[in-house]
DOBADREN-834087 format. One record per residue: chain; x, y, z of N, C-alpha, C in turn; residue in one letter; residue number from 1. Coordinates in steps of 0.2 Angstrom, whole numbers. Layout:
BEGIN
ATOM unit   n_u   n_v   n_w  ca_u  ca_v  ca_w   c_u   c_v   c_w code pos
ATOM    A     X     Y     Z     X     Y     Z     X     Y     Z    a NUM
...
//
This chain:
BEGIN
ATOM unit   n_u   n_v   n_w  ca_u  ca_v  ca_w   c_u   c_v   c_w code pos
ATOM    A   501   283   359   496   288   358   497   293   364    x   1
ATOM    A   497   300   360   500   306   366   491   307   370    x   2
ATOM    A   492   309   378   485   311   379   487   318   379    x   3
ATOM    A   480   319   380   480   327   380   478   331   387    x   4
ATOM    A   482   332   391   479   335   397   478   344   398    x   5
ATOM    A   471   345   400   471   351   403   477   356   405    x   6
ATOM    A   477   363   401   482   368   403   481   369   410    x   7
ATOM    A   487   368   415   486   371   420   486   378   421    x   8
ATOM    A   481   383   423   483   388   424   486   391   430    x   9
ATOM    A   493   392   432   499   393   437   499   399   435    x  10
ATOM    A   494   402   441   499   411   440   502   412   445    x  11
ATOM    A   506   407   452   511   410   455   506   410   463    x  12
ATOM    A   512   412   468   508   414   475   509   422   475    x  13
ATOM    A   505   425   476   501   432   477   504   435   484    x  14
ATOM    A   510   438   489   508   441   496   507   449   495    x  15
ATOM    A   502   450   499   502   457   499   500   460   509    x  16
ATOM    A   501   465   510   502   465   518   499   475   518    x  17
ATOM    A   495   476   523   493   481   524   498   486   525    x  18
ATOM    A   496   493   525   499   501   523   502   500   527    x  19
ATOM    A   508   504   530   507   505   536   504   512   539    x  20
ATOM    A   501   517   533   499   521   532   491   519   537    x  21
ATOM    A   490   514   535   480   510   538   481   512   547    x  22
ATOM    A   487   511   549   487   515   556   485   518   558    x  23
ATOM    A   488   525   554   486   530   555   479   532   554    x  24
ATOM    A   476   530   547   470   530   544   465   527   552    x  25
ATOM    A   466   522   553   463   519   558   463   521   567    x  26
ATOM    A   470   523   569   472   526   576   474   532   574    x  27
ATOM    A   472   537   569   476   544   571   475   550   577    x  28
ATOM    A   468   550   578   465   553   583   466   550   590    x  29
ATOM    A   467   544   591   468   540   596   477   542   598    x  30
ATOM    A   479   540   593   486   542   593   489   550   595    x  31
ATOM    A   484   555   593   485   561   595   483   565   601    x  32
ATOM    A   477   561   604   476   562   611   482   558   616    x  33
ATOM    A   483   552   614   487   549   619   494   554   618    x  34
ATOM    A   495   555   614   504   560   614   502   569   618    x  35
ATOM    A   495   571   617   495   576   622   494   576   628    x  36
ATOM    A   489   568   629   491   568   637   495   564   639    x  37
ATOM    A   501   561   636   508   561   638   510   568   640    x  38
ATOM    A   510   573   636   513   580   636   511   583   643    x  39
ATOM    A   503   583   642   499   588   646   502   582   654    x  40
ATOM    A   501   577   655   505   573   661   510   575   664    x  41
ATOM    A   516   578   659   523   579   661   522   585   664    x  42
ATOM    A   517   591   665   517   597   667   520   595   672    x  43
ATOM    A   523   599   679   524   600   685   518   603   688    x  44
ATOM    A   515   600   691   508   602   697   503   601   692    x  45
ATOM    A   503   595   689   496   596   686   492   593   690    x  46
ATOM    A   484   595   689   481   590   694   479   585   689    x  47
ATOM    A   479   579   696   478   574   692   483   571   687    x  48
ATOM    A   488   572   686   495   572   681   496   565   683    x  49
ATOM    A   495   560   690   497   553   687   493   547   686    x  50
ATOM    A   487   551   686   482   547   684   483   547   676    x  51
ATOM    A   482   555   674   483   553   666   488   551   663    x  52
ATOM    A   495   552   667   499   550   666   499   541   664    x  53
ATOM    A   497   538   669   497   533   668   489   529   665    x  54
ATOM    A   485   533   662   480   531   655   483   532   650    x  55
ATOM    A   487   537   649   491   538   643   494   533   640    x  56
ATOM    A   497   530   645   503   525   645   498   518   642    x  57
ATOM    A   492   516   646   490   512   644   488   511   637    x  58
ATOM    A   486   518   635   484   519   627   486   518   622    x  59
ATOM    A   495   520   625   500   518   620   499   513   620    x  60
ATOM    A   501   508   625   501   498   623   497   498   619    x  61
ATOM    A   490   500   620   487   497   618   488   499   607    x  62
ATOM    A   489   505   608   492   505   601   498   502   598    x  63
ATOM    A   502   503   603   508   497   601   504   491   597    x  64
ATOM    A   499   488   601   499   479   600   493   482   592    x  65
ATOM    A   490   487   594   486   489   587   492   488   581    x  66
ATOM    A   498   493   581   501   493   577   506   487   577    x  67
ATOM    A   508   485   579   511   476   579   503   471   576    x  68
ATOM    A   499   471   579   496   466   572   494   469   566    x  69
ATOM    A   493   475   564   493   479   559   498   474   552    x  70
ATOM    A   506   475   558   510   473   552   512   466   551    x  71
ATOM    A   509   462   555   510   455   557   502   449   552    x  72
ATOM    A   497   455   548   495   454   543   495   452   539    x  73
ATOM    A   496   448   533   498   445   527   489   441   521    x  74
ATOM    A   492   442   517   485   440   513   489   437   508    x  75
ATOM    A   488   430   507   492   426   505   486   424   498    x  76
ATOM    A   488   424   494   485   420   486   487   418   481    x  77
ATOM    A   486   410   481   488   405   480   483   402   473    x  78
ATOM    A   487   399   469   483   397   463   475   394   466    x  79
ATOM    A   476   392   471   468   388   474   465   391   477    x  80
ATOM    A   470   395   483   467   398   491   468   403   492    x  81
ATOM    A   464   407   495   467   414   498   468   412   504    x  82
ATOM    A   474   414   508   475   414   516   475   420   518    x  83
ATOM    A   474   421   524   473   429   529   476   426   533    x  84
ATOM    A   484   428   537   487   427   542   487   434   546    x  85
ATOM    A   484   432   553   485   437   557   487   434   565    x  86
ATOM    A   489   442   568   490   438   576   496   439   579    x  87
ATOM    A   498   443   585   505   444   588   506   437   592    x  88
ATOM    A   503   437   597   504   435   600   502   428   597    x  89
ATOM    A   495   425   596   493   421   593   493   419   587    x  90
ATOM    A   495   416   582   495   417   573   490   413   571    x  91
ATOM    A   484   414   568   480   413   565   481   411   558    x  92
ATOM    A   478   409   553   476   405   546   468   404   546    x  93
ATOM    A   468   409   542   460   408   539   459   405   531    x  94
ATOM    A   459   399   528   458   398   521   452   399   519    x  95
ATOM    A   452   402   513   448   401   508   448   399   501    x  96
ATOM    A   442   395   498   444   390   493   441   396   489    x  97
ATOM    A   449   399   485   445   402   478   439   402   473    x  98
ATOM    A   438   396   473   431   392   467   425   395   472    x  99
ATOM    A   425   396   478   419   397   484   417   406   481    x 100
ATOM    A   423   410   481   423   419   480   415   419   476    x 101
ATOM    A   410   422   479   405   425   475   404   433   473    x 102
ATOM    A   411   435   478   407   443   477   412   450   479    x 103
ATOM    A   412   455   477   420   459   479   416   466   481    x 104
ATOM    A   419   469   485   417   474   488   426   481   490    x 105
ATOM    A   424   485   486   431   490   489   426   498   492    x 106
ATOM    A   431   500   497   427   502   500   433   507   502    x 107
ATOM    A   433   515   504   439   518   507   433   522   513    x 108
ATOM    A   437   525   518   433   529   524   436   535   521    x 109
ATOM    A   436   542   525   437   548   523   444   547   525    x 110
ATOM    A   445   544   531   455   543   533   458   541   529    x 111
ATOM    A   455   535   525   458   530   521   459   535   514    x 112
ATOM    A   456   537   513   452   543   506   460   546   507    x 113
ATOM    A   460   549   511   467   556   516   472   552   514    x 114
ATOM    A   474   544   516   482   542   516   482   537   509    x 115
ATOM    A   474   536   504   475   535   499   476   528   498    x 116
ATOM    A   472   525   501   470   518   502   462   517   504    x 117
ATOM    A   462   509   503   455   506   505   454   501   507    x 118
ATOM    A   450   498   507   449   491   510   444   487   505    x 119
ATOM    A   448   480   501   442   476   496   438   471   504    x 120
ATOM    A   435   472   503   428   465   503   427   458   500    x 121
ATOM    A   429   454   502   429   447   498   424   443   501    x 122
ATOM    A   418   442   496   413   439   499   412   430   498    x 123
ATOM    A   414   425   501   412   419   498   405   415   503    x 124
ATOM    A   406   409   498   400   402   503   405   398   507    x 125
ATOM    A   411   400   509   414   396   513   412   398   522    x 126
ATOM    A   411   392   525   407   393   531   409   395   536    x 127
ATOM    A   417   394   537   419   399   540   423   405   539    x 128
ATOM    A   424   407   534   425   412   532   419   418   526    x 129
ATOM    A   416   415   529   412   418   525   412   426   520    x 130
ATOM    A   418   432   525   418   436   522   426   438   522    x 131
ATOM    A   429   440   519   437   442   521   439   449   520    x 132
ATOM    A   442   452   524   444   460   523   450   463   521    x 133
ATOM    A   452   464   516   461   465   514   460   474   516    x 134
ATOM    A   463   475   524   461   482   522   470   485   522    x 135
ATOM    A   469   491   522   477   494   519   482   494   514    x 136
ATOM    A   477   491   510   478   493   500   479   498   498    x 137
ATOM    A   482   500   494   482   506   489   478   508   487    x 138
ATOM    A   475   515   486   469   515   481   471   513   474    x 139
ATOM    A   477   514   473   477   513   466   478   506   462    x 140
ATOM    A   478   501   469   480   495   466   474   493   464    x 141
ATOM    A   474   489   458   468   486   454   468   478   457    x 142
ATOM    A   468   478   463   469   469   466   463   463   464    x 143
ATOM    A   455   467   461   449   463   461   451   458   455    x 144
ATOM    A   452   463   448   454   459   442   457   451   442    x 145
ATOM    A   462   452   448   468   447   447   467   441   452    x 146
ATOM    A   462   442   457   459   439   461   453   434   456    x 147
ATOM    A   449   441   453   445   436   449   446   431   442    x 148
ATOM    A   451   433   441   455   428   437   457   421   441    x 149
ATOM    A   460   423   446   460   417   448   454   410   453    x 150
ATOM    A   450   413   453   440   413   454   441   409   448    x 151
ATOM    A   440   413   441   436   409   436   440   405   434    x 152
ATOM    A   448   403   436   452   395   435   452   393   439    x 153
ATOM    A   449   394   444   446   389   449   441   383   448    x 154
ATOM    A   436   389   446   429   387   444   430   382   438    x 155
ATOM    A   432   384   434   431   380   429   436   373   430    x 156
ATOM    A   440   373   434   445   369   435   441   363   438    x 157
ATOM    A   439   366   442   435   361   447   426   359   444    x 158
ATOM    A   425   362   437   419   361   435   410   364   438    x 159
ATOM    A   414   371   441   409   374   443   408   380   440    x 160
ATOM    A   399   381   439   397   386   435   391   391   438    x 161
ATOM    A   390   396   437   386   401   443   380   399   437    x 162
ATOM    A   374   398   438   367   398   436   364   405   439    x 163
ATOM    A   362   410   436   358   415   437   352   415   435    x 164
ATOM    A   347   418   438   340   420   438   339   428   436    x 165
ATOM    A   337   429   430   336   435   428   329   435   425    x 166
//
């Protein structure tokens, strides 16, 4: 006698990695003061030229290491988990169990608007993750749908069903 087992549903591992575009969204003004008082520092008799000189300099690292973990971000989705890997110097793993996803939120700034990207919201009941933030998406990518496709085979995989109160 043949048994009959449950269709797996196998849709594959998901990576997606922020813009590099979300930098600039995120440090463009910070980015353009520190290159003018680079500029404005290099005068000959400025006052003050090495103080701001070396504030400048500080600025920049400090946007280096912005934009090194920018790109060292990964959003991993897997048939059961979402993973969020982040961190230069440290590497980080936050899982979340897909069947927990209760809620999506997408969201663009007026910079993000500008370079044409957004940032989804991934809200679950996992404790510690409770919220997740994929930002430097495309505007045009439709990532909710395919995320919650794989929510609703989870759920029912694992035999969990939302009860609502209306």
């Amino acid at each position: 006698m043949k048994t009959q087992t449950q269709p797996s549903n196998s849709f594959g591992t998901l990576v997606f990695r922020p813009r590099i575009r979300q930098y600039f969204a995120n440090d463009l003004i910070i980015t353009i003061v520190c290159i003018a008082g680079l500029a404005v520092a290099g005068i000959d008799g400025m006052f003050m030229g090495n103080i701001l000189l070396w504030a400048s300099l500080a600025i920049a690292l400090c946007l280096i290491y912005r934009f090194l973990y920018l790109r060292s971000m990964r959003f991993v989705i897997t048939d059961e988990q979402f993973i969020y890997e982040h961190g230069v110097f440290q590497r980080t793993r936050d899982f979340m169990e897909l069947y927990r996803v209760v809620d999506f939120r997408e969201e663009s700034s007026f910079l993000q608007q500008l370079f044409g990207l957004k940032t989804i919201h991934i809200y679950s009941g996992d404790r510690s993750t409770p919220r997740l933030d994929m930002v430097g998406m495309d505007k045009s990518s439709n990532l909710v749908p395919f995320i919650r496709e794989r929510v609703s085979a989870n759920r029912k995989r694992n035999g969990i069903y939302e009860i609502t109160n209306r």
